[in-house]
C-alpha positions in Angstrom: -2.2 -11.6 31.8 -1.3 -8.8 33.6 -1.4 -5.4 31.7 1.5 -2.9 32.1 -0.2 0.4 32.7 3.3 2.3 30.8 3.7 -0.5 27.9 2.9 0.9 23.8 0.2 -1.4 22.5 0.1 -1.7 18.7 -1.7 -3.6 16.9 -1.3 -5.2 13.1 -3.6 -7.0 11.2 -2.2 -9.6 8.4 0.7 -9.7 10.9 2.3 -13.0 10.2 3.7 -12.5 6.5 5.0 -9.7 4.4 5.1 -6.0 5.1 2.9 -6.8 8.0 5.5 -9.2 9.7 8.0 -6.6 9.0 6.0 -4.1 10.7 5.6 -6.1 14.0 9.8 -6.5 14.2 10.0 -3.0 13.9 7.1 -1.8 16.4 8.8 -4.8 18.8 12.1 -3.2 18.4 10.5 0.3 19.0 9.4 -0.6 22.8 5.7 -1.7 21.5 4.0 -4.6 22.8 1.9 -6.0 19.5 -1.4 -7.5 18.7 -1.1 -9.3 15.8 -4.0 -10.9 13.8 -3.7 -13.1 10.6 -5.9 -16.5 9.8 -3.5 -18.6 9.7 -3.3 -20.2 13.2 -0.1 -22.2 12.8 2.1 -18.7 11.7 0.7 -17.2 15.0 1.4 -20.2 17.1 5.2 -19.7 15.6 5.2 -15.6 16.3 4.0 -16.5 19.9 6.7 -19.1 20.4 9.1 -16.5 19.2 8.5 -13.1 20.6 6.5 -14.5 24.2 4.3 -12.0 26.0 5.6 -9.2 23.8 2.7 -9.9 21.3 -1.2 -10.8 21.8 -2.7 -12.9 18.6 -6.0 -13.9 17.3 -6.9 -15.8 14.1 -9.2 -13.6 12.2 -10.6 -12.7 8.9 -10.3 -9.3 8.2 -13.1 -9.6 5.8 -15.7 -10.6 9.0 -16.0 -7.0 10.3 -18.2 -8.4 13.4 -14.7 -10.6 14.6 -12.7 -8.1 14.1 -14.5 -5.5 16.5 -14.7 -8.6 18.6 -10.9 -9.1 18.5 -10.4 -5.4 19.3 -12.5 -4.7 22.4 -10.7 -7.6 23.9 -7.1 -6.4 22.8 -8.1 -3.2 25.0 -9.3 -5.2 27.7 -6.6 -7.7 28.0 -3.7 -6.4 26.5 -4.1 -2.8 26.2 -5.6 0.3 24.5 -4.2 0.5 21.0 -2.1 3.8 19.8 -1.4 2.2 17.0 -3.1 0.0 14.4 -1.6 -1.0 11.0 -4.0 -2.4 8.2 -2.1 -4.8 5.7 -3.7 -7.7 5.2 -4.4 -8.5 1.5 -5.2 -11.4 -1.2 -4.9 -11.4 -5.1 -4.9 -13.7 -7.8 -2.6 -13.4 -11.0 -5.3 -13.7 -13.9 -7.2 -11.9 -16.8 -10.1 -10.7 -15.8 -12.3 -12.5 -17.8 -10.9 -16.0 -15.8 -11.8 -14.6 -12.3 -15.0 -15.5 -11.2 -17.2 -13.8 -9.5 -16.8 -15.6 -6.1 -12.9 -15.0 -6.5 -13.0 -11.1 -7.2 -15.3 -10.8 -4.4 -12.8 -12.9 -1.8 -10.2 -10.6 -3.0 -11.8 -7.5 -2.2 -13.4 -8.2 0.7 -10.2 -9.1 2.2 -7.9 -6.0 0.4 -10.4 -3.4 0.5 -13.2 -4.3 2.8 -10.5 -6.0 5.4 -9.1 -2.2 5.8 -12.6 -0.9 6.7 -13.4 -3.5 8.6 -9.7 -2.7 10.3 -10.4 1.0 10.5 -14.0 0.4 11.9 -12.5 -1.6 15.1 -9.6 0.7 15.4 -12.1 3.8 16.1 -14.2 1.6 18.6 -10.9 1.2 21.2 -8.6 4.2 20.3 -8.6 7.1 22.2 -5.6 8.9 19.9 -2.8 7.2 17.8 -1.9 6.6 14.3 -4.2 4.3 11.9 -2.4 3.4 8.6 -3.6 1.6 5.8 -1.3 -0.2 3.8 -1.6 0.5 0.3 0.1 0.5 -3.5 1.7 2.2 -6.5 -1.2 0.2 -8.0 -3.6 3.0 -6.1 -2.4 5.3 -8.6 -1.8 2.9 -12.2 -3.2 -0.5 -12.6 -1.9 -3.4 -14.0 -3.2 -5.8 -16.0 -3.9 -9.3 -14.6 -4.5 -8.2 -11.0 -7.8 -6.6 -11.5 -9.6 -7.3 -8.3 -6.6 -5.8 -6.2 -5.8 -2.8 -7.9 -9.3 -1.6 -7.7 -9.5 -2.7 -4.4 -6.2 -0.6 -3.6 -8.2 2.2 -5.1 -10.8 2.1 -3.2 -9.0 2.0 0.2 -7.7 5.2 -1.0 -11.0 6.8 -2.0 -11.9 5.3 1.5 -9.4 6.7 3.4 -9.4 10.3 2.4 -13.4 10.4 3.2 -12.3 9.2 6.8 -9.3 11.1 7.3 -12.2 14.6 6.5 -14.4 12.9 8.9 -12.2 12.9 12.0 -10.5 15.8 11.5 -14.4 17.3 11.1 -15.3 15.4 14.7 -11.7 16.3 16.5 -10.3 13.2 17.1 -6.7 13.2 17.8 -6.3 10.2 15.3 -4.1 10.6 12.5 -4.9 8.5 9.5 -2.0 7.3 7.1 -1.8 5.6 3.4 1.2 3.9 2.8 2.4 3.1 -1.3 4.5 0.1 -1.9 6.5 -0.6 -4.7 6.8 -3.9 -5.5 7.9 -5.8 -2.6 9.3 -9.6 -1.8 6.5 -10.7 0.3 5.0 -14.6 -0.1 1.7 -13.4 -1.7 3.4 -14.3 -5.1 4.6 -17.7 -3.6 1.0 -18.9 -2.6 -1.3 -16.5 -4.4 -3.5 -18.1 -7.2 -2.0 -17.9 -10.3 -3.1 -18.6 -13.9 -0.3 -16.9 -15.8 2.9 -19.7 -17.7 5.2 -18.6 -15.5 5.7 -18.0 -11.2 4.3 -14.7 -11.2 7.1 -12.0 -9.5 7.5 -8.4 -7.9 7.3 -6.1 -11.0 10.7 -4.8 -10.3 12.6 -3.2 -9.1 11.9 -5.4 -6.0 12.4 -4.2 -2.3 12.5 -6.4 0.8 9.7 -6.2 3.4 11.7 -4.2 5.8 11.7 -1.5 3.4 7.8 -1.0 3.7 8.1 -1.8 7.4 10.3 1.7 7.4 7.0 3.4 5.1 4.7 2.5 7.8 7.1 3.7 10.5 7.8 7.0 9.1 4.0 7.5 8.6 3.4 7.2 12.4 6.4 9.6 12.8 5.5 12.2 10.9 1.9 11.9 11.4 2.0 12.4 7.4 -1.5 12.0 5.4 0.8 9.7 2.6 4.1 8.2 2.4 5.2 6.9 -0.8 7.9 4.2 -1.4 10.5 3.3 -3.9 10.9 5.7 -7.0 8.8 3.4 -8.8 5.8 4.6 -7.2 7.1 8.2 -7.5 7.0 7.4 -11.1 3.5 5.7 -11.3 2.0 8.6 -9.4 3.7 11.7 -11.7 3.1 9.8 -14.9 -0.5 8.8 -14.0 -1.2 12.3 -12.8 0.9 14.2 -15.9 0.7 11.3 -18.7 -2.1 8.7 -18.4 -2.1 7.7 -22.0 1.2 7.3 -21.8 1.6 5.1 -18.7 -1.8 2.5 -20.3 0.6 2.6 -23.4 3.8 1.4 -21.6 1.9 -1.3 -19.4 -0.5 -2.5 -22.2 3.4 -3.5 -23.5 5.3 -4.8 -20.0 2.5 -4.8 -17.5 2.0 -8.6 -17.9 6.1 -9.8 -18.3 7.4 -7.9 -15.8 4.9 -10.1 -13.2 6.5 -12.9 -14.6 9.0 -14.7 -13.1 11.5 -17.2 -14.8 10.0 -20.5 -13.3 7.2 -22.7 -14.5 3.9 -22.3 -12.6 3.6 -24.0 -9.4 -0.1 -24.6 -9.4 -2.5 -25.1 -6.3 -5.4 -23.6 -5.4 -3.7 -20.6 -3.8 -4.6 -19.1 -0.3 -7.7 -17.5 -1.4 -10.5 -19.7 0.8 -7.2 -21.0 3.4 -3.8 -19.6 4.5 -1.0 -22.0 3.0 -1.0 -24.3 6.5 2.7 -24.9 5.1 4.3 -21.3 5.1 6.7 -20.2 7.9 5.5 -17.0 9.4 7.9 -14.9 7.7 8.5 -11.5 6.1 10.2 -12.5 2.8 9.3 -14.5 0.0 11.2 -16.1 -2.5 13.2 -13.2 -4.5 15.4 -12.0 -1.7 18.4 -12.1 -4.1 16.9 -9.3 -6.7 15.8 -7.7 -3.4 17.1 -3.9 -2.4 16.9 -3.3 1.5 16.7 0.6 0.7 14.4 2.9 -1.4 13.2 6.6 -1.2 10.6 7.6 1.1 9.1 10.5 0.7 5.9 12.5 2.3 3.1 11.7 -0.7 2.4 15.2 -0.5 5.7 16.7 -0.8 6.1 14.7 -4.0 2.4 15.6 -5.8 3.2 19.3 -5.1 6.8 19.0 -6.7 4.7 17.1 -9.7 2.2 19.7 -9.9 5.0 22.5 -10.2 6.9 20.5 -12.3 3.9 19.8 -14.4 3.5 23.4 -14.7 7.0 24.5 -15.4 7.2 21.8 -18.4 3.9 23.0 -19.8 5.3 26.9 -20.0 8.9 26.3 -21.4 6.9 24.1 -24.2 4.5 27.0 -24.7 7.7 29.4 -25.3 9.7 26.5 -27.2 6.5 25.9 -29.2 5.6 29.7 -29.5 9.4 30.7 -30.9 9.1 27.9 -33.2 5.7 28.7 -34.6 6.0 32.9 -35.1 6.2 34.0 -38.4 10.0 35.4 -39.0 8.4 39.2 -39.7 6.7 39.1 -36.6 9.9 38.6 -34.7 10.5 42.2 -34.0 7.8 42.6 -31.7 7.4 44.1 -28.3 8.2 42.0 -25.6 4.9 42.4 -23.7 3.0 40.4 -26.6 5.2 37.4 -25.9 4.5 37.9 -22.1 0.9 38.2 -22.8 0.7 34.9 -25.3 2.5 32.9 -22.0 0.1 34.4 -19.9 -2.5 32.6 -21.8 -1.2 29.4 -21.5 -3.1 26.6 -19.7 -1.8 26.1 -16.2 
């Protein structure tokens, strides 16, 4: 293959399916030329027949570290030095905790969490400056029940993240390192992931399309911003879990489990845990396109915690007056001024 010295390489692991197959489209339709990685041979053998010399591929576990480094020295070599390089490859299992074994919650974390290290660990050995973004969750910030294994591996990734992100702005590198929150989003995990709940498990609505997180990751790389959040649902999971924790366990200990439920019976299988489904086009979407919106809010993740954190504020002090006027004694309301000032001024902020 001959390398074009002026192309845009990007490179996206868990390409094939999802947000990540969403993300390809719209780095091809940006000019890129796109490595894509995946397991699943047959879903890459349908991108290539698709999209031609545009894109590179490679089946790889993200969860084998050593064949992932492997994968990216020769993407440099043959293909071209990465500027970009999107981490979204992920597994989960819809099942109480005390049903997963061992072996299970370990697949899924080596693939959700570790898969991103591993991802971040090969991007650093071939990129000389770019954009590195992790794809992440609303779950980062609130977990829900029956998904165990991949909300704490979402947390991690983020606790992961933020240490690298210090560490190469500490060494200089012009790399800027991204976190992307989805809401939930129509992707085929909940049409092949294991499941052990009566019903098809769903999105927890409200349910975006794929191309909505493709446009996330895009307007990270952008804006060069440290987190993008999508979809007012993770807006809402953030605040609450950063204002009212209580209050957001409360609220899922009641919905968390029937809003992952669809309305048909189970399918069964063993899932895609230990094999891709050999079966499933290499698509974006899964199998709620219908309850599917193609927009949401995207906002910069900061932007949104320091509007939470003054809004936090704000309602704290107009309770403290509500809640002071309410509680004085009727003789004392004939004080000076300055002692109400002084009692707000007291306030925890």
């Amino acid at each position: 293959m001959t390398i074009d010295p002026n192309s845009r390489i990007a490179v996206v692991a868990g390409g094939t399916a999802g947000v990540g197959r969403a993300v390809v489209e719209a780095l091809l339709t940006r000019g890129y030329r796109v490595a894509v990685m995946a397991r699943g041979q047959s879903r890459l053998d349908d991108m290539e027949r698709q999209f031609g010399d545009r894109i590179w591929t490679r089946s790889v576990d993200v969860s084998d570290g050593a064949a992932l480094t492997a994968a990216a020295q020769d993407i440099a070599a043959e293909f071209g030095t990465p500027e970009v390089w999107v981490n979204s490859a992920m597994l989960t299992s819809f099942s109480p905790f005390e049903k997963v074994e061992e072996e299970e919650f370990r697949r899924i974390t080596e693939t959700t969490y570790l898969g991103a290290v591993n991802g971040c660990r090969a991007a650093l050995s071939v990129m000389e400056w770019g954009n590195i973004v992790n794809v992440g969750s609303g779950l980062a910030y609130a977990s829900v029940p029956n998904q165990a294994a991949y909300c704490g591996a979402k947390h991690a990734t983020e606790g992961f993240t933020q240490a690298l992100r210090i560490e190469l702005a500490q060494a200089g590198r012009p790399i800027t390192l991204s976190m992307v929150q989805l809401p939930g989003m129509n992707t085929p995990q909940f049409d092949w992931a294991l499941n052990r709940m009566d019903r098809k498990p769903q999105p927890a609505p409200p349910i975006f399309s794929p191309q909505v997180g493709a446009d996330g990751v895009m307007r990270a790389i952008d804006t060069d911003a440290r987190e993008i959040l999508v979809g007012r649902s993770v807006l809402k999971l953030m605040v609450g879990n950063f204002l009212l924790p209580p209050t957001v366990e409360r609220q899922l200990t009641k919905v968390g489990v029937s809003s992952q439920k669809g309305d048909a019976p189970p399918e069964g299988g063993p899932g895609n845990l230990d094999r891709p489904d050999p079966d499933y086009p290499a698509r974006a979407a899964g199998s709620y396109g219908e309850q599917a919106s193609n927009r949401a809010i995207i906002v910069d993740g900061d932007f949104a915690r320091k509007g939470a954190a003054l809004g936090g504020a704000a309602l704290i002090l107009v309770a403290g007056i509500l809640l002071g006027r309410a509680t004085r004694p009727r003789e004392e309301s004939d004080r000076p001024a300055v002692q109400d000032r002084d009692r707000i001024r007291r306030l925890p902020r």
